[in-house]
PDB file of N, CA, C and O in Angstrom:
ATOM      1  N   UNK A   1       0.838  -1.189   0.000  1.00  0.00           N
ATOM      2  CA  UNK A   1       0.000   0.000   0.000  1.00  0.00           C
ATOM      3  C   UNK A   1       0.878   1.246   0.000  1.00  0.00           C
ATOM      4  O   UNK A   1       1.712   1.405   0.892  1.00  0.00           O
ATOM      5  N   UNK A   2       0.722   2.073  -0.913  1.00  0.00           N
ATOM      6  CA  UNK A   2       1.289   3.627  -0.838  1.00  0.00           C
ATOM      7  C   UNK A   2       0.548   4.428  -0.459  1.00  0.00           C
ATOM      8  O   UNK A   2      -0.660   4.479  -0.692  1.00  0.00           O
ATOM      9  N   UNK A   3       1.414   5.403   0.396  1.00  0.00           N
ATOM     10  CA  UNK A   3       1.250   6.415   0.795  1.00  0.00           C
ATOM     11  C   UNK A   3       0.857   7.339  -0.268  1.00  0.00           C
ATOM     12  O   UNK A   3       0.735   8.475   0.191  1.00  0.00           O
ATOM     13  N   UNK A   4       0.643   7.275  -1.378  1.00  0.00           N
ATOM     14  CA  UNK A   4       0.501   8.243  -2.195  1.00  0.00           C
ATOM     15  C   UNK A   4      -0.656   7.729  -3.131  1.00  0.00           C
ATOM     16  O   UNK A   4      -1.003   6.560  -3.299  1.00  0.00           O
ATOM     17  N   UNK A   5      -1.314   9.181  -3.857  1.00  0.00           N
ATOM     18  CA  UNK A   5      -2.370   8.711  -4.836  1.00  0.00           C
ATOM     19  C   UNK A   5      -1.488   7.914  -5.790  1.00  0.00           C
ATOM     20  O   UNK A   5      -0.287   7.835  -6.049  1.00  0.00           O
ATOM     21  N   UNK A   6      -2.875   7.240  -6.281  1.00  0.00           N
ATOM     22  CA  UNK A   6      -2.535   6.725  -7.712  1.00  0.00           C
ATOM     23  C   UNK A   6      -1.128   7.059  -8.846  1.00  0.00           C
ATOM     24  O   UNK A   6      -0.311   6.260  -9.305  1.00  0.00           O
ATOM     25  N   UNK A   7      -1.247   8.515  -9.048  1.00  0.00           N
ATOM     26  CA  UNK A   7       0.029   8.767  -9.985  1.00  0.00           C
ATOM     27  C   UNK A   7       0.880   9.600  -9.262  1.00  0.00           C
ATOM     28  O   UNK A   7       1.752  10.172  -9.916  1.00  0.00           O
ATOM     29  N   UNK A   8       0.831   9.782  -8.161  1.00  0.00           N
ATOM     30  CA  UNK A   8       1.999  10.306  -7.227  1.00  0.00           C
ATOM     31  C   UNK A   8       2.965   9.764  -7.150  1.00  0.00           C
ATOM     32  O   UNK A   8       2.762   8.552  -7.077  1.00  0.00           O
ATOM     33  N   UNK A   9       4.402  10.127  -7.114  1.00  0.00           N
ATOM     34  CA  UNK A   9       5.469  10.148  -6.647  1.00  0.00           C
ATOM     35  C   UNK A   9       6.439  10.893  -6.478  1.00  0.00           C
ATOM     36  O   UNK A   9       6.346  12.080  -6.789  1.00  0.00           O
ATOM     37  N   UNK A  10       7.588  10.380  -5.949  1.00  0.00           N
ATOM     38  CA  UNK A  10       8.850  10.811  -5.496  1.00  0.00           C
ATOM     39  C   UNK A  10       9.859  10.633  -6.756  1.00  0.00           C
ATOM     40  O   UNK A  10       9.814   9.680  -7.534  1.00  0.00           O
ATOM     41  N   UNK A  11      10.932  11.895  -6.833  1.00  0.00           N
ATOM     42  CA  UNK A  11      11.959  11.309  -7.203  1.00  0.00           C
ATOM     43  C   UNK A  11      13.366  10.602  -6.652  1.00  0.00           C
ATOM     44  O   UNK A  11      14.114  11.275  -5.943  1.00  0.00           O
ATOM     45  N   UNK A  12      13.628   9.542  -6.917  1.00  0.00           N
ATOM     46  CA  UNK A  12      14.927   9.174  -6.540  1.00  0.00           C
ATOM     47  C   UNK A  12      16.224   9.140  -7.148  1.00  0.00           C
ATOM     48  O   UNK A  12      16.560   8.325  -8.007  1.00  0.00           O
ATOM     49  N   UNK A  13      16.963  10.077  -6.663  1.00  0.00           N
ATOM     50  CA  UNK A  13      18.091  11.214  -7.872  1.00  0.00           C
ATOM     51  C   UNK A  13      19.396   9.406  -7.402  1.00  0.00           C
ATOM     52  O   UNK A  13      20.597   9.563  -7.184  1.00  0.00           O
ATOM     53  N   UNK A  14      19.029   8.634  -7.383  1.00  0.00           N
ATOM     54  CA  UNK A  14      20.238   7.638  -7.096  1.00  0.00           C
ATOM     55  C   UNK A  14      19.920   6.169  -7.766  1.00  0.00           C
ATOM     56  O   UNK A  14      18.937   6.000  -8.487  1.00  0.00           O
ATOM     57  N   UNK A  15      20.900   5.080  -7.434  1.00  0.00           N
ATOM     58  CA  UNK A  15      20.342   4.210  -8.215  1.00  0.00           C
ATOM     59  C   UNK A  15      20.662   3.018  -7.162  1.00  0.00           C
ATOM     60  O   UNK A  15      20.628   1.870  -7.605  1.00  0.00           O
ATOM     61  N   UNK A  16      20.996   3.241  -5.683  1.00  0.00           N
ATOM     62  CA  UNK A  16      21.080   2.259  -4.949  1.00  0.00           C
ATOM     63  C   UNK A  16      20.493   1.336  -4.521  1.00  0.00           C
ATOM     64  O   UNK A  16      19.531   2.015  -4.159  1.00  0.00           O
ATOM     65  N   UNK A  17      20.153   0.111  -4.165  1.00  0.00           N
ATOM     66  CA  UNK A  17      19.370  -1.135  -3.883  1.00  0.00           C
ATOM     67  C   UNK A  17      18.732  -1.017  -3.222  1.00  0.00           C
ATOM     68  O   UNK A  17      17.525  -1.226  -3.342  1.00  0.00           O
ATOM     69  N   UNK A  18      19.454  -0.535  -2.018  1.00  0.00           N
ATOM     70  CA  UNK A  18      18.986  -0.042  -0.622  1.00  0.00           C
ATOM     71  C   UNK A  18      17.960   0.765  -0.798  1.00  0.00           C
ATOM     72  O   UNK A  18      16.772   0.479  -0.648  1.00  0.00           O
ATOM     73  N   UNK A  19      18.554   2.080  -1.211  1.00  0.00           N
ATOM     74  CA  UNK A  19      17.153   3.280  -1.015  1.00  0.00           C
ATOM     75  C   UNK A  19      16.506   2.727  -1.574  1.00  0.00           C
ATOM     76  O   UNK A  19      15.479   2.685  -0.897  1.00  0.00           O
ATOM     77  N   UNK A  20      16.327   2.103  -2.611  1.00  0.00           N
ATOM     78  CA  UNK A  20      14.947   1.941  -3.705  1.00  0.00           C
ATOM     79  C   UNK A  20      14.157   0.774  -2.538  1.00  0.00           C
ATOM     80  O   UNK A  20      13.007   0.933  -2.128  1.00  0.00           O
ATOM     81  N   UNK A  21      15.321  -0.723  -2.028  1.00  0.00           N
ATOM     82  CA  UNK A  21      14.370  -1.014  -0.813  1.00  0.00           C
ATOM     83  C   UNK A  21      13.546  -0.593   0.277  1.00  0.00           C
ATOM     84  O   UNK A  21      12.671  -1.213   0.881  1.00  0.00           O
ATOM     85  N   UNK A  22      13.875   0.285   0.385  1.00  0.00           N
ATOM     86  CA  UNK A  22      13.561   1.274   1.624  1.00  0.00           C
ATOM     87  C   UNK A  22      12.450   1.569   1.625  1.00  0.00           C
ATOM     88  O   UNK A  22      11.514   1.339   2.390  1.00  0.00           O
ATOM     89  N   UNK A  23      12.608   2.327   0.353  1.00  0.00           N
ATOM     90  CA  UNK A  23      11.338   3.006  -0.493  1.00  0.00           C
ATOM     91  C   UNK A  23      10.559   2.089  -0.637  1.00  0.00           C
ATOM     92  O   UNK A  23       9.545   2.786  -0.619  1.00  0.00           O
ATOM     93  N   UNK A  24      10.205   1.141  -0.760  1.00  0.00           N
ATOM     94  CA  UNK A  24       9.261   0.091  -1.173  1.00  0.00           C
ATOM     95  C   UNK A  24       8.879  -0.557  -0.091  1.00  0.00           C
ATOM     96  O   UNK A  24       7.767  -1.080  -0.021  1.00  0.00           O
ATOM     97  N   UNK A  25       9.955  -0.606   1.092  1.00  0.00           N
ATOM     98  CA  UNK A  25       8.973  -0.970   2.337  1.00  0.00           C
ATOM     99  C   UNK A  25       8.527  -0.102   2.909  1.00  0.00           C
ATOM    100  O   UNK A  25       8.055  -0.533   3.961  1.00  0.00           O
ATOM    101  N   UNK A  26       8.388   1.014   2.805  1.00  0.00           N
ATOM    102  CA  UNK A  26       7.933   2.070   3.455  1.00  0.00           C
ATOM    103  C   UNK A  26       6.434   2.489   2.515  1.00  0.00           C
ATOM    104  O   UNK A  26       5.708   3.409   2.891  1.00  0.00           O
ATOM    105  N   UNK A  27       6.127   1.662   1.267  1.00  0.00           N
ATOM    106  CA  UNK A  27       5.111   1.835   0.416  1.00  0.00           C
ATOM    107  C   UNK A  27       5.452   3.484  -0.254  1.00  0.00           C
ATOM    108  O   UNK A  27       4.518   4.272  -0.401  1.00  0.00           O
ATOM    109  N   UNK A  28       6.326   3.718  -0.481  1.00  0.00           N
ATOM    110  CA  UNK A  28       6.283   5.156  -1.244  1.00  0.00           C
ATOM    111  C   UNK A  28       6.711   5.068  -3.110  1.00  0.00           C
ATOM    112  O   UNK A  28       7.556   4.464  -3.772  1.00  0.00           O
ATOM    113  N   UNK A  29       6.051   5.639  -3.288  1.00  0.00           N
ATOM    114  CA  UNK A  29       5.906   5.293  -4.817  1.00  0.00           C
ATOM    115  C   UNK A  29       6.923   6.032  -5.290  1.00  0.00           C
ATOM    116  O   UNK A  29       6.838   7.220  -4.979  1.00  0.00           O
ATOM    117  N   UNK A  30       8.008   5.682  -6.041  1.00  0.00           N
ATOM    118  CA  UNK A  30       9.231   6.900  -7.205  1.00  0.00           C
ATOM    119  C   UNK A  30       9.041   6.372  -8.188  1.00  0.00           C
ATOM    120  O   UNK A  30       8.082   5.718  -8.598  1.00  0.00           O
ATOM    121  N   UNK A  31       9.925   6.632  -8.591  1.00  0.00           N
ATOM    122  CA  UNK A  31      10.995   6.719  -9.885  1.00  0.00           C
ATOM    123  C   UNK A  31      12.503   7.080  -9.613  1.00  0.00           C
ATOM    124  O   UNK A  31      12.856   7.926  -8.792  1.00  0.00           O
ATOM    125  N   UNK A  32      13.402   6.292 -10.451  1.00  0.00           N
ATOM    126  CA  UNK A  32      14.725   6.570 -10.404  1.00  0.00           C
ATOM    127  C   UNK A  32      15.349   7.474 -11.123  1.00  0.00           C
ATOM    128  O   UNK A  32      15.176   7.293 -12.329  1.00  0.00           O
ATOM    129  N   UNK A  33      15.909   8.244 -10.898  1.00  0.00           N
ATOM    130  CA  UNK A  33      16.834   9.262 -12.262  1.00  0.00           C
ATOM    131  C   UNK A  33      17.800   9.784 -11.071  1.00  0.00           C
ATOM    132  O   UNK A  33      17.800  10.665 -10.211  1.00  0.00           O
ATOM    133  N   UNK A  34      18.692   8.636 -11.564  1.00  0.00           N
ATOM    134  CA  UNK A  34      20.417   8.814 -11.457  1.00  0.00           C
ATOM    135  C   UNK A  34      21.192  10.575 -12.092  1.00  0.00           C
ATOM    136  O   UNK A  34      21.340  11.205 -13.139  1.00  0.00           O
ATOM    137  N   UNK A  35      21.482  10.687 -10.616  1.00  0.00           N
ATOM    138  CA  UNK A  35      22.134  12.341 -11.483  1.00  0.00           C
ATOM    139  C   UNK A  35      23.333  11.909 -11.844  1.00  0.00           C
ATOM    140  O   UNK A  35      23.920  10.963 -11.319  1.00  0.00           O
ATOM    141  N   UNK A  36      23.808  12.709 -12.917  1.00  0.00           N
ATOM    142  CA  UNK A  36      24.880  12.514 -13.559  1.00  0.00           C
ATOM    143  C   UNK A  36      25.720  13.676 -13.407  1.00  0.00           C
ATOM    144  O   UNK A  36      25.650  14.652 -14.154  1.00  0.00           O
ATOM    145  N   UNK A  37      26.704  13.540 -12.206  1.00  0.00           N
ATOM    146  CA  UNK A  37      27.010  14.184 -11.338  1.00  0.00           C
ATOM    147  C   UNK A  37      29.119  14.031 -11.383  1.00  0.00           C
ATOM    148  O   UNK A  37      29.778  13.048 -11.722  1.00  0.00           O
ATOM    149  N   UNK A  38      29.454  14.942 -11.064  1.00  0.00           N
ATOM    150  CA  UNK A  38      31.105  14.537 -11.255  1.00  0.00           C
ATOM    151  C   UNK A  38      30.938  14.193  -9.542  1.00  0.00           C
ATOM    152  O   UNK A  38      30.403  14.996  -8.777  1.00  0.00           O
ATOM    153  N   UNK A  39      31.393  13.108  -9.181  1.00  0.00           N
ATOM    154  CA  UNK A  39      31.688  12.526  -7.489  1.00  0.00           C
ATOM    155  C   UNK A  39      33.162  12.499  -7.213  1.00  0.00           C
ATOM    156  O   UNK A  39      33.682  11.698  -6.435  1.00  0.00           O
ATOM    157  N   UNK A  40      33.860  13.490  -7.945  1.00  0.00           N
ATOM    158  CA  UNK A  40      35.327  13.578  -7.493  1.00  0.00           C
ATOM    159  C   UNK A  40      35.417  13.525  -6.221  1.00  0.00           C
ATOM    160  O   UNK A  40      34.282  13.872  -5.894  1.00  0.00           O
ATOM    161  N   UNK A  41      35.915  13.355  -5.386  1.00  0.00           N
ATOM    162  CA  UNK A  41      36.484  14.335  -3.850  1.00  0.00           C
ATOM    163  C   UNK A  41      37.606  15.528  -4.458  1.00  0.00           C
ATOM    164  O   UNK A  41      38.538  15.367  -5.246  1.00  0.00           O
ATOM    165  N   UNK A  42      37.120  16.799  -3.752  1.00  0.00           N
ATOM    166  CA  UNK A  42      37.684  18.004  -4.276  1.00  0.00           C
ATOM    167  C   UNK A  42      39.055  18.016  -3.185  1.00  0.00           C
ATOM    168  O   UNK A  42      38.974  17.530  -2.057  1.00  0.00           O
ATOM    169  N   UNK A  43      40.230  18.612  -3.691  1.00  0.00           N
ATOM    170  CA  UNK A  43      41.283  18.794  -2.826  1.00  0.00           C
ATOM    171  C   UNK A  43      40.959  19.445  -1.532  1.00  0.00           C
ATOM    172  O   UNK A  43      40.309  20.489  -1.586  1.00  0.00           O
ATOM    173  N   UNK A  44      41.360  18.928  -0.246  1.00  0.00           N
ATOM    174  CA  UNK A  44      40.905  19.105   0.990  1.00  0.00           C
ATOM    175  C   UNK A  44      39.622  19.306   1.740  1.00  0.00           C
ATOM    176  O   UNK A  44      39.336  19.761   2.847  1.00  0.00           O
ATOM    177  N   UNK A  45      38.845  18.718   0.564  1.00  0.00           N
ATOM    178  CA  UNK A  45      37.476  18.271   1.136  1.00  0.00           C
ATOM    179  C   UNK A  45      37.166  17.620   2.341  1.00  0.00           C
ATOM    180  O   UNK A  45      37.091  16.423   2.063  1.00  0.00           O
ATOM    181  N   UNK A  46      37.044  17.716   3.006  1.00  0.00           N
ATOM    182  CA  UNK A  46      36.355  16.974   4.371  1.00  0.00           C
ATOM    183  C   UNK A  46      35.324  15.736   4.298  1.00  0.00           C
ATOM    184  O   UNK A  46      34.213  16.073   3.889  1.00  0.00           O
ATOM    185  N   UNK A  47      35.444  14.616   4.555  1.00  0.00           N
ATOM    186  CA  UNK A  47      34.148  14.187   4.342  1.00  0.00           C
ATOM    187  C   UNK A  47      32.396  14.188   4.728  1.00  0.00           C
ATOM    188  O   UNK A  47      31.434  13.620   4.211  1.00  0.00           O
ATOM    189  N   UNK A  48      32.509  14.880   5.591  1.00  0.00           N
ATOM    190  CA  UNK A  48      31.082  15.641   5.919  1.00  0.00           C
ATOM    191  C   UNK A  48      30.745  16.603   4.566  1.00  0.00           C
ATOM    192  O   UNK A  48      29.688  16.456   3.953  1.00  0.00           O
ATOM    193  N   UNK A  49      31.631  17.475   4.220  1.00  0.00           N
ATOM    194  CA  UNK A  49      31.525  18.468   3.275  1.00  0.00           C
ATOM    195  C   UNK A  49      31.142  17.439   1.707  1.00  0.00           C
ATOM    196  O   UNK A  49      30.306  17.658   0.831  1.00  0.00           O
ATOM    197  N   UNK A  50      31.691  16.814   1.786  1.00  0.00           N
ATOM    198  CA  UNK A  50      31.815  15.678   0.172  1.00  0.00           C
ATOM    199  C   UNK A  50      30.918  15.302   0.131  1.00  0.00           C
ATOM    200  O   UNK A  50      30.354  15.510  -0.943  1.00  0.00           O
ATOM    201  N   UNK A  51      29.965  14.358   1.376  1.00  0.00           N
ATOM    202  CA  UNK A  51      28.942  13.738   1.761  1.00  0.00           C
ATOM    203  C   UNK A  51      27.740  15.030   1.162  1.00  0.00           C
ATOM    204  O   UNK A  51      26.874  14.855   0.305  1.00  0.00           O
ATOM    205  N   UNK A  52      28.057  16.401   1.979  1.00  0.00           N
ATOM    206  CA  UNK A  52      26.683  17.136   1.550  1.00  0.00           C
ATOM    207  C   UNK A  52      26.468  17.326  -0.047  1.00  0.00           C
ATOM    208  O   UNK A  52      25.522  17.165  -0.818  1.00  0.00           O
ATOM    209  N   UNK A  53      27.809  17.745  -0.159  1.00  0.00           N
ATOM    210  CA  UNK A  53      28.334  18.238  -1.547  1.00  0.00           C
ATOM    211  C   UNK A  53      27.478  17.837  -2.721  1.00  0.00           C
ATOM    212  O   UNK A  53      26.730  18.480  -3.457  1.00  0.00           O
ATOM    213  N   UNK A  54      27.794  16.692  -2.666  1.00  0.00           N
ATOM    214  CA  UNK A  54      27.417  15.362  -3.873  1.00  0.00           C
ATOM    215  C   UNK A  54      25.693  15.355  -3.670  1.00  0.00           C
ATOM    216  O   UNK A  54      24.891  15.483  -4.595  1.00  0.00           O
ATOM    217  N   UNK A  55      25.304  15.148  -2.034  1.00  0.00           N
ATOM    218  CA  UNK A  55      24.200  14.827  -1.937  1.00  0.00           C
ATOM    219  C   UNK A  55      23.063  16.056  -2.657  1.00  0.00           C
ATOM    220  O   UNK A  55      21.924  15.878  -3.088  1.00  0.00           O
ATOM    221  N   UNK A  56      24.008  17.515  -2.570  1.00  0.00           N
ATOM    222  CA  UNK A  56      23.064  18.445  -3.026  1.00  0.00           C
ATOM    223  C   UNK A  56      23.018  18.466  -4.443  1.00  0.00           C
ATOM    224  O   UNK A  56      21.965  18.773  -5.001  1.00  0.00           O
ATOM    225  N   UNK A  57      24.091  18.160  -5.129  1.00  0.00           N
ATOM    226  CA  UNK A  57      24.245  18.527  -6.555  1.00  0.00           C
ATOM    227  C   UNK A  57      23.774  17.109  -7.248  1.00  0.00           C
ATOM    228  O   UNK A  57      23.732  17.047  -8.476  1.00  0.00           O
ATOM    229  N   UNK A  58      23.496  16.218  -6.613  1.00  0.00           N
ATOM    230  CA  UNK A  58      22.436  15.218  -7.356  1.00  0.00           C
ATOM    231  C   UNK A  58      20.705  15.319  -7.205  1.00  0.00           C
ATOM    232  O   UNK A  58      19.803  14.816  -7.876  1.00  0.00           O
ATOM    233  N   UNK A  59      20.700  16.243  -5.956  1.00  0.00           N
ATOM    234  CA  UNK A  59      18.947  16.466  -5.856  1.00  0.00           C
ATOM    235  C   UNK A  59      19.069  18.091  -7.009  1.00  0.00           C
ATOM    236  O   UNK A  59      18.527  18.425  -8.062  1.00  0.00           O
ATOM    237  N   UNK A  60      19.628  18.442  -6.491  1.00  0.00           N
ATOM    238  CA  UNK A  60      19.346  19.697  -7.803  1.00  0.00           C
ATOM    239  C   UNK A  60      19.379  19.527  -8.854  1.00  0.00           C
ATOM    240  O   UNK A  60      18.713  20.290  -9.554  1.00  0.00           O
ATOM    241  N   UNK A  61      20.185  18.417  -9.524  1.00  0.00           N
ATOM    242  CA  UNK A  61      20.345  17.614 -11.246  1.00  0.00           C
ATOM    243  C   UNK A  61      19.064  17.116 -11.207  1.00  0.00           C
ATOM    244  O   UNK A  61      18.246  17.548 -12.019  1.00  0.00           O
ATOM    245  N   UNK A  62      18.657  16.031 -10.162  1.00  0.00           N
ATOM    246  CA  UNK A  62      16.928  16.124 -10.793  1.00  0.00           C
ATOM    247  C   UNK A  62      15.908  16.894 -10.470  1.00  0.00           C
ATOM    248  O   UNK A  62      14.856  16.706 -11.082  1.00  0.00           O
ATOM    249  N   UNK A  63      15.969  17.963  -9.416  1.00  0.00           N
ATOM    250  CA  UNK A  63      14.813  18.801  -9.510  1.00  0.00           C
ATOM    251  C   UNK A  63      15.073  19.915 -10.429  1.00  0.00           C
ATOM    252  O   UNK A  63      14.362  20.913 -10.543  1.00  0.00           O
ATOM    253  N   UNK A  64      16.073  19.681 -11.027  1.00  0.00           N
ATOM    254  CA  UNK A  64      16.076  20.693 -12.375  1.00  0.00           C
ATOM    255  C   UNK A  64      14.975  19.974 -13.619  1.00  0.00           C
ATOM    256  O   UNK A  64      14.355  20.707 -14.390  1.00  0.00           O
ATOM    257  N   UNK A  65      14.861  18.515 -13.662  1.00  0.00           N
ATOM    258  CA  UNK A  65      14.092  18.008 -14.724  1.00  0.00           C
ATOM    259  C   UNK A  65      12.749  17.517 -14.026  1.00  0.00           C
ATOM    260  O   UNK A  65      11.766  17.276 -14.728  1.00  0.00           O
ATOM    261  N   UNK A  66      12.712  17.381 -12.760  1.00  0.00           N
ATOM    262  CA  UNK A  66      11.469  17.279 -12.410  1.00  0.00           C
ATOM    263  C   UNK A  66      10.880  18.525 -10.924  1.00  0.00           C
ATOM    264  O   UNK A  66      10.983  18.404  -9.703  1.00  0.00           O
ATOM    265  N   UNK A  67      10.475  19.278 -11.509  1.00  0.00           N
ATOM    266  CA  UNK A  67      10.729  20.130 -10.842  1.00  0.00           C
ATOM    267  C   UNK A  67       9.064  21.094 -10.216  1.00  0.00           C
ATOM    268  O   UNK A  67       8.797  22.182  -9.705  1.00  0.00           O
ATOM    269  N   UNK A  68       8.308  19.822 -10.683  1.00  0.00           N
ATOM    270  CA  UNK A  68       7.106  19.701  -9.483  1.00  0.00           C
ATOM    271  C   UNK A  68       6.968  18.596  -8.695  1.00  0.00           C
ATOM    272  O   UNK A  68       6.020  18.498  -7.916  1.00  0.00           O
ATOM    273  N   UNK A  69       8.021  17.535  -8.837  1.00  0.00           N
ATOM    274  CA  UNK A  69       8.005  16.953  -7.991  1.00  0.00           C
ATOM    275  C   UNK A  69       9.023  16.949  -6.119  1.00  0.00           C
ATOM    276  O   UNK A  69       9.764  17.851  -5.729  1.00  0.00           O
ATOM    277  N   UNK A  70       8.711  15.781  -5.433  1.00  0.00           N
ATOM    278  CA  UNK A  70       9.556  15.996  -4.151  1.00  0.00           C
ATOM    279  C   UNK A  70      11.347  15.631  -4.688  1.00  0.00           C
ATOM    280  O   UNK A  70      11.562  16.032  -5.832  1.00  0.00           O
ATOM    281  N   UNK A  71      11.879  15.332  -4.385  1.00  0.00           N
ATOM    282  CA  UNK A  71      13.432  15.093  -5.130  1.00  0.00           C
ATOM    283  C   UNK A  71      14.101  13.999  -3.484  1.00  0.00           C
ATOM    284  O   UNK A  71      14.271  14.651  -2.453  1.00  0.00           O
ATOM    285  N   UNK A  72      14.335  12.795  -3.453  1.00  0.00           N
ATOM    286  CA  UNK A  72      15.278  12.667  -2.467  1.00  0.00           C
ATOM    287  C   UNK A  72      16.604  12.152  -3.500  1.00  0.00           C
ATOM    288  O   UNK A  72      16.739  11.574  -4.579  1.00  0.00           O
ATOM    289  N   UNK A  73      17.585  12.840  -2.283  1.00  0.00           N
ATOM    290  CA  UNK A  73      18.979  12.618  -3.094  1.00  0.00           C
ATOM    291  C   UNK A  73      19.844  12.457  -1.665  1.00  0.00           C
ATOM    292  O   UNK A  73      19.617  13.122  -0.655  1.00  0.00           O
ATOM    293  N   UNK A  74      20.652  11.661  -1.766  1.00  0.00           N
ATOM    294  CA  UNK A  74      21.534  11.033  -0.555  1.00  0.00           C
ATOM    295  C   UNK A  74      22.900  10.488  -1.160  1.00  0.00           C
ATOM    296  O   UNK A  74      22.978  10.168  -2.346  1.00  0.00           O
ATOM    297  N   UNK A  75      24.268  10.374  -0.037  1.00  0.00           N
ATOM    298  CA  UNK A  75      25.206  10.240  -0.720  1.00  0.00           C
ATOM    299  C   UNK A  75      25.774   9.096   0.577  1.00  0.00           C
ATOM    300  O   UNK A  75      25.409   9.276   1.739  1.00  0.00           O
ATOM    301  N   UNK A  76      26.485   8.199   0.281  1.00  0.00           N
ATOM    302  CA  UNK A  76      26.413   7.476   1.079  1.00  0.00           C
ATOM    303  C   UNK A  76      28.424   6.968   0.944  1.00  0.00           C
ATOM    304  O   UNK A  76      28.898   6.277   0.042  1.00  0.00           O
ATOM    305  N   UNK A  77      29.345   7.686   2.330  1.00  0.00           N
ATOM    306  CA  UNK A  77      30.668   7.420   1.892  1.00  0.00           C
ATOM    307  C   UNK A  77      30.799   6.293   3.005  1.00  0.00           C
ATOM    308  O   UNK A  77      29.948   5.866   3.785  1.00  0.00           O
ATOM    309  N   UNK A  78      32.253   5.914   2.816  1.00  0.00           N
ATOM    310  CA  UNK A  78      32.996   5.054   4.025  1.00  0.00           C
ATOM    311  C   UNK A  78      34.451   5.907   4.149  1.00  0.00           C
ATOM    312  O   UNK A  78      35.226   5.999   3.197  1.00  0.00           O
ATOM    313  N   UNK A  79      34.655   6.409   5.242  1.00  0.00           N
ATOM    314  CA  UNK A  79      35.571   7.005   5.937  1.00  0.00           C
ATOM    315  C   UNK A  79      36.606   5.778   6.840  1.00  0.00           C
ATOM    316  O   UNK A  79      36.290   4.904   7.648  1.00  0.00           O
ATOM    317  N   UNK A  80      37.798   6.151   6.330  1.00  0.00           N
ATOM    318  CA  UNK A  80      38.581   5.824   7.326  1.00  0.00           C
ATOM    319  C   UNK A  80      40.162   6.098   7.788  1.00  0.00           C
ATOM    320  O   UNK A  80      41.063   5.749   7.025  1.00  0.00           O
ATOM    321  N   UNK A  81      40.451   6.699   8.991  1.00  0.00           N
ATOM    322  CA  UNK A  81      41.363   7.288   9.552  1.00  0.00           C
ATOM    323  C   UNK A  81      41.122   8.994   8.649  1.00  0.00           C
ATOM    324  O   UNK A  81      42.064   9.578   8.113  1.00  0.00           O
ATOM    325  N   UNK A  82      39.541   9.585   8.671  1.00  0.00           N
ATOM    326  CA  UNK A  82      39.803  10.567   7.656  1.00  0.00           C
ATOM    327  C   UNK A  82      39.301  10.755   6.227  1.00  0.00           C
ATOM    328  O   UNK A  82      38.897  11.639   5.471  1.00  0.00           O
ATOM    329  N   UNK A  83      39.568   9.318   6.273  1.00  0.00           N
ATOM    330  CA  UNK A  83      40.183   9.206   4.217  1.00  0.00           C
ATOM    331  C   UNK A  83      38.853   8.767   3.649  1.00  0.00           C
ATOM    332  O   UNK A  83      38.376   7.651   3.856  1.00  0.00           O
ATOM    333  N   UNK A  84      38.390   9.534   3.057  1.00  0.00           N
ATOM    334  CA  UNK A  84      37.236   8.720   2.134  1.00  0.00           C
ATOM    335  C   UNK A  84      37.831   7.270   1.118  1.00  0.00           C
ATOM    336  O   UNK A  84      38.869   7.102   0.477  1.00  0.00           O
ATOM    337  N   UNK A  85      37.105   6.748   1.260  1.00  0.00           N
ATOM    338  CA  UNK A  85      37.492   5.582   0.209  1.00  0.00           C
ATOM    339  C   UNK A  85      36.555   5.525  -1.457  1.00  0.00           C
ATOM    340  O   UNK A  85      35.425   5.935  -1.725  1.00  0.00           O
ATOM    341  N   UNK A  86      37.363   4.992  -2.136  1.00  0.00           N
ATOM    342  CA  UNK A  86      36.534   5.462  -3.445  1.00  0.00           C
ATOM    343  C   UNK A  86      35.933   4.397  -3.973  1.00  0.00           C
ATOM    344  O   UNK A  86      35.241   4.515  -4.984  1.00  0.00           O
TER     345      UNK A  86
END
């Protein structure tokens, strides 16, 4: 059962297993559209900062094309001693 009418949904600016599971046990209806996004890590980026970074400039890549809809966009790193891993 969804939370949403009939042709309602969400966008999901990612293409992970997880969120899209998530999303589906939680009954919320999307669609996927993967932003196509540069995910460099920028020189002396922080990883909190990288984490937001990415996470904003993939919800803004799709609420630029869908842009009456809701947009979730999330970025998901592994840190260690510091160091993002790629």
């Amino acid at each position: 059962m969804s939370i949403f009418k009939k042709n309602e949904y969400i966008i999901l600016a990612s293409t992970s297993p997880r969120r899209k599971e998530l999303l589906k046990q939680l009954g919320v209806n999307f669609k996927v559209y993967p932003a196509r996004i540069d995910e460099s890590v920028k020189k002396g980026e922080l990883p909190k900062e990288y984490a937001l970074r990415v996470s904003y400039e993939k919800g803004c890549y799709a609420a630029e094309k869908f842009p009456d809809k809701w947009v979730l966009a999330a970025d998901t790193i592994v840190v260690i001693d510091g160091k993002i891993l790629g």
